[in-house]
C-alpha positions in Angstrom: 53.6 64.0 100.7 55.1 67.4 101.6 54.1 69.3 98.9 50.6 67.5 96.7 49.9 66.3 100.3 49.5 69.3 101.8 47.8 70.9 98.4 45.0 67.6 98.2 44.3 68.8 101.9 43.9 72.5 101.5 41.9 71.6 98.4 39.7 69.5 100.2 39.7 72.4 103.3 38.7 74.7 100.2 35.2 73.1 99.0 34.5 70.9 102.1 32.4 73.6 103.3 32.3 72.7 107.4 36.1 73.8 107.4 37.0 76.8 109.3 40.0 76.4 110.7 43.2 74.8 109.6 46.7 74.7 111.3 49.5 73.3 108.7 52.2 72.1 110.7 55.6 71.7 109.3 58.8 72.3 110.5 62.1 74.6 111.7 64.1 72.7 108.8 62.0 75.1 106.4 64.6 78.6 106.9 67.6 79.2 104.6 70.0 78.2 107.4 73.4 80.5 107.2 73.8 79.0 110.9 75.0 82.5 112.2 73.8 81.9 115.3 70.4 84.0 115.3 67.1 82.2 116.1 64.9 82.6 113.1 61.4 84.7 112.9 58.9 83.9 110.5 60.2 86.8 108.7 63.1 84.8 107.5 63.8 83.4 104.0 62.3 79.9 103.3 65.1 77.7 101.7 66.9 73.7 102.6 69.8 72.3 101.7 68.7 68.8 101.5 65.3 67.7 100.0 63.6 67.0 103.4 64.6 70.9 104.3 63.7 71.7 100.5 60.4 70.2 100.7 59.1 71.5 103.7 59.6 74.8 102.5 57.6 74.1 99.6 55.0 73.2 101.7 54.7 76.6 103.1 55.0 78.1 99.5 52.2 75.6 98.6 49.8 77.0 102.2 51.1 80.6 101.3 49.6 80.2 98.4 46.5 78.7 99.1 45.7 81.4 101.8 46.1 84.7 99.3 44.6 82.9 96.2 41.3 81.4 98.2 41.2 81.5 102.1 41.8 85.1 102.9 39.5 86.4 99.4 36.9 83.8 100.2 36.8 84.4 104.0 35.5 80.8 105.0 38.6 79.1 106.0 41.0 80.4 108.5 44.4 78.8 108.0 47.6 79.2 109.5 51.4 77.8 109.3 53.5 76.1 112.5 56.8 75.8 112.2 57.8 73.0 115.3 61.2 72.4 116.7 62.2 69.3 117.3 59.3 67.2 119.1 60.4 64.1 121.7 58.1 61.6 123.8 56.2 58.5 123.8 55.8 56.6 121.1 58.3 57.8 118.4 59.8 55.1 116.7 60.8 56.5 113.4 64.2 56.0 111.8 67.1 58.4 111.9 65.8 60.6 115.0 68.1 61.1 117.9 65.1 59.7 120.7 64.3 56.4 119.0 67.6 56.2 118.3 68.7 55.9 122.0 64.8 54.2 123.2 65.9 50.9 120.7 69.9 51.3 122.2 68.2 51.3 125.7 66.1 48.5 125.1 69.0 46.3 123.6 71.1 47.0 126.2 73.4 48.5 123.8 75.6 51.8 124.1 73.9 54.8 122.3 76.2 55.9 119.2 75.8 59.3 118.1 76.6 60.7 114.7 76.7 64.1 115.6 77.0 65.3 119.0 78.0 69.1 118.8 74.8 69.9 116.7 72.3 72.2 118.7 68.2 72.0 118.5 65.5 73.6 119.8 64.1 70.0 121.2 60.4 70.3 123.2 58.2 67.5 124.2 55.6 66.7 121.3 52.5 67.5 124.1 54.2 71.2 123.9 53.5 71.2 120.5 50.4 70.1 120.5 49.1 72.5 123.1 50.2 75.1 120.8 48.8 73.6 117.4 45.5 73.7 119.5 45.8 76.7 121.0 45.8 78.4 117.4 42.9 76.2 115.5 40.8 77.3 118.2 41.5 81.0 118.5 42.2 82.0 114.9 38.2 80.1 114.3 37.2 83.0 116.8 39.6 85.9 115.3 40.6 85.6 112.0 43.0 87.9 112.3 45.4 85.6 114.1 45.9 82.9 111.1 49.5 83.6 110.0 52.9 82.1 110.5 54.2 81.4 113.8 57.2 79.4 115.2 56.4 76.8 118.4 59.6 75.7 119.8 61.1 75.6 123.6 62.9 78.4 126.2 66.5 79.4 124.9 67.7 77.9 127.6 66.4 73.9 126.4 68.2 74.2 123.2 70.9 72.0 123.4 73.2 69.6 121.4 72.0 66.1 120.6 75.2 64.9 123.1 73.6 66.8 126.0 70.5 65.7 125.1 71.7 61.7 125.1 73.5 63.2 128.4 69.9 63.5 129.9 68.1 60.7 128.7 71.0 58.3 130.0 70.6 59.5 133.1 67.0 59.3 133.0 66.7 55.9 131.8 69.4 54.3 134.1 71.1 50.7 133.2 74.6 51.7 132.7 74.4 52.5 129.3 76.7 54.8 127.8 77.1 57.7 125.0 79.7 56.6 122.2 80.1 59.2 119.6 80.7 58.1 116.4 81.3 60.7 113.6 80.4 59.6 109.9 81.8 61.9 107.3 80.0 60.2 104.6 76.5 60.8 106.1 74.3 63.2 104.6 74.5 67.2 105.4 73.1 68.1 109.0 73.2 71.8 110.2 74.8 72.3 113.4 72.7 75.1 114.7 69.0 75.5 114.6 67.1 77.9 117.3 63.8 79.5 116.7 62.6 82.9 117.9 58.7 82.3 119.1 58.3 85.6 120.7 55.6 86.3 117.9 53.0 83.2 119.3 53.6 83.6 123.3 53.1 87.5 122.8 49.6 86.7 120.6 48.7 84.0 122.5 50.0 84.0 125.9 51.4 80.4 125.1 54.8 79.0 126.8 56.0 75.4 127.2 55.3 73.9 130.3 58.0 71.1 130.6 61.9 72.1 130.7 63.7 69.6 128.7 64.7 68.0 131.6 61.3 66.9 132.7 60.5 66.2 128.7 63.0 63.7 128.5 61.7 62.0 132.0 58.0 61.9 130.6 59.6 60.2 127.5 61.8 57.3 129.4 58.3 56.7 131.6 56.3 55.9 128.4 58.5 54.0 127.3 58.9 52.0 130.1 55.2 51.3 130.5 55.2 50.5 127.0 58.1 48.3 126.8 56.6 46.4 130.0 53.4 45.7 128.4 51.3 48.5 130.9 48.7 50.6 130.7 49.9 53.2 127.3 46.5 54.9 127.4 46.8 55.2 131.1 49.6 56.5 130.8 49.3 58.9 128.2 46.1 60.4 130.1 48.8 60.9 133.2 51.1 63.0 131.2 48.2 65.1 129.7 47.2 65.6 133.0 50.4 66.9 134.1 50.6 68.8 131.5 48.3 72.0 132.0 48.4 73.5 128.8 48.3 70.4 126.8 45.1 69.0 129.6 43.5 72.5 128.8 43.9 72.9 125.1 42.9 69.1 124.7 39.7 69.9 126.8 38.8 72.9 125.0 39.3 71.0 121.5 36.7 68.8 123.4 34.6 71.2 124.4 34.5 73.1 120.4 33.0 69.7 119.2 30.8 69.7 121.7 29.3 72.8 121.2 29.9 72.7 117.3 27.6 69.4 117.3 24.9 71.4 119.9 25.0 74.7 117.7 27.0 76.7 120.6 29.5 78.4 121.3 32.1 77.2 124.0 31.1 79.7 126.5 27.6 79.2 126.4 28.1 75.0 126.5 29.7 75.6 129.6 26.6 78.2 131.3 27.3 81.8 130.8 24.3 83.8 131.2 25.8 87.0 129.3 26.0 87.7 125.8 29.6 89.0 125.5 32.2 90.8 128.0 34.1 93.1 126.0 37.9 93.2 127.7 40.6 96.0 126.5 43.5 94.2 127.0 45.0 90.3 127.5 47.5 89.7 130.3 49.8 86.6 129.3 50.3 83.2 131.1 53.3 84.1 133.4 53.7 84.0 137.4 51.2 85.4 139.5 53.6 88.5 140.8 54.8 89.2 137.0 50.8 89.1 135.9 49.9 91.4 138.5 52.6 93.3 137.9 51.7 93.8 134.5 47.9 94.0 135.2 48.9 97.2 137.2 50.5 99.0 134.4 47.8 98.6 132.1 45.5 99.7 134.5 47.7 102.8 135.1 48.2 103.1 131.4 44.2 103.3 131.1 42.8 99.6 130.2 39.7 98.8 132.4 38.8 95.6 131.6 41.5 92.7 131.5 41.4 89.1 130.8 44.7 87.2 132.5 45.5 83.4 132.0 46.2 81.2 134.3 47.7 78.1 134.2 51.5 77.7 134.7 50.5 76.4 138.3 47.1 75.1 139.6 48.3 75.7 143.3 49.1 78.8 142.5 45.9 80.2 140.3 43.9 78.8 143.5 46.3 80.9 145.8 46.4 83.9 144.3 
């Protein structure tokens, strides 16, 4: 699936011919892992010790590939490469991972054994993902020049090891249960360190994660809960995207491009502009209001006239300030 999966579905990007934009999403596994300690760039060499690792790096081979043989020459389809940490939340019941892992313990009333405690990922709530995956379909279809490779993972300080991170969804959860770790020397190779360096999308894009892992691992034990008690998931799932700005506002604007896509207009004009165009000089990046105006300042001082600054991080304060 890895590798002819994601070649059958750049081929079919390739002729389709209403395809302008593509985001292949695959993993942090895909870096040669020396585990010195550094985060890895997208600069760094491609490799995996196990097949899973292996063939996820094949799978950016395979969209390297396809975007200098046929996308960039051709110029119709815009395609670009994320590389997510670790993702948690609702709804994640596959084998071997770490939060379905302690969701089924949880639910059984069972003690949550972990195989590997010490081992430290860059862990983010899947909605930050998302957000991000969105935030790049929709900008590279407006500027090409922003398909490329780019990492989407959490703050430095929410990479943690998988013990801390049963540490916080025990006391989330509640019930008493407890964190029994359980080495098994004959289980197949994990690395112990994995951190990601995604300086290169929050400087082009002005995107940051929203939720600390605290407050990701809260989210995940409340959709659980709802689920597990027969409520409202789609309810509940609208609630978190709510609360979630950038995942609410990338969601709406993915909303919005069909919209206009189906009208013949662009997103702007859907939405009532009565100019053309504003041309802007310079982009001031989602942070706090003082740290945006700060920087707004220097640019003016440094000559830029015309600056666009995103908002977002707090509703109460965008309105405030």
């Amino acid at each position: 699936v890895n590798v002819m999966g994601t070649a059958n579905v750049l081929e079919c990007c390739r002729h389709c011919g209403r395809v302008r934009s593509v985001v292949v999403v695959t993993t942090d596994k895909c870096y040669e892992n020396p585990e010195t300690g550094e985060p890895f760039a997208e600069s760094a060499p491609l490799g995996g010790h196990d097949p899973y690792s292996a063939s996820k790096a094949a799978a950016e081979m395979v969209f390297s590939g396809y975007n200098r043989s046929f996308f960039i020459p051709e110029g119709r389809v815009f395609c670009a490469s994320a590389r997510a940490g670790n993702v948690i939340g609702g709804g994640d019941f596959a084998r071997d991972r770490i939060m379905p892992h302690c969701v089924q313990a949880a639910l059984s009333g069972r003690d949550i054994e972990v195989r590997n405690p010490g081992s430290v990922r860059p862990y983010q709530h899947v909605l930050e993902a998302v957000a991000a995956y969105l935030l790049i379909l929709r900008r590279q279809w407006e500027d090409r020049s922003l398909a490329g490779w780019y990492n989407v993972g959490p703050d430095e300080r929410d990479c943690l090891t998988t013990g801390d991170l049963v540490d916080l969804f025990i006391r989330s959860w509640g019930g008493g249960i407890r964190r029994l770790d359980r080495p098994d020397p004959a289980a197949p190779h994990e690395a112990n360190l994995l951190l990601l360096d995604c300086a290169l999308l929050r400087r082009r894009f002005g995107w940051q994660p929203v939720w600390d892992i605290h407050e990701a691992v809260a989210k995940t034990c409340e959709w659980t809960k709802v689920w597990a008690a027969g409520g409202d998931v789609p309810a509940e799932m609208d609630r978190q995207i709510a609360a979630n700005s950038a995942a609410k506002a990338a969601i709406d604007m993915a909303c919005y491009d069909i919209m206009g896509k189906k009208a013949g207009l662009r997103v702007w004009k859907l939405l009532g502009a009565q100019v053309d165009a504003i041309q802007t000089d310079m982009t001031i990046g989602i942070d706090t209001p003082e740290k945006m105006a700060e920087d707004a300042l220097s640019r003016v001082q440094q000559g830029f006239r015309v600056l666009k600054l995103k908002g977002g991080i707090s509703k109460e304060d965008d309105l405030t300030n």
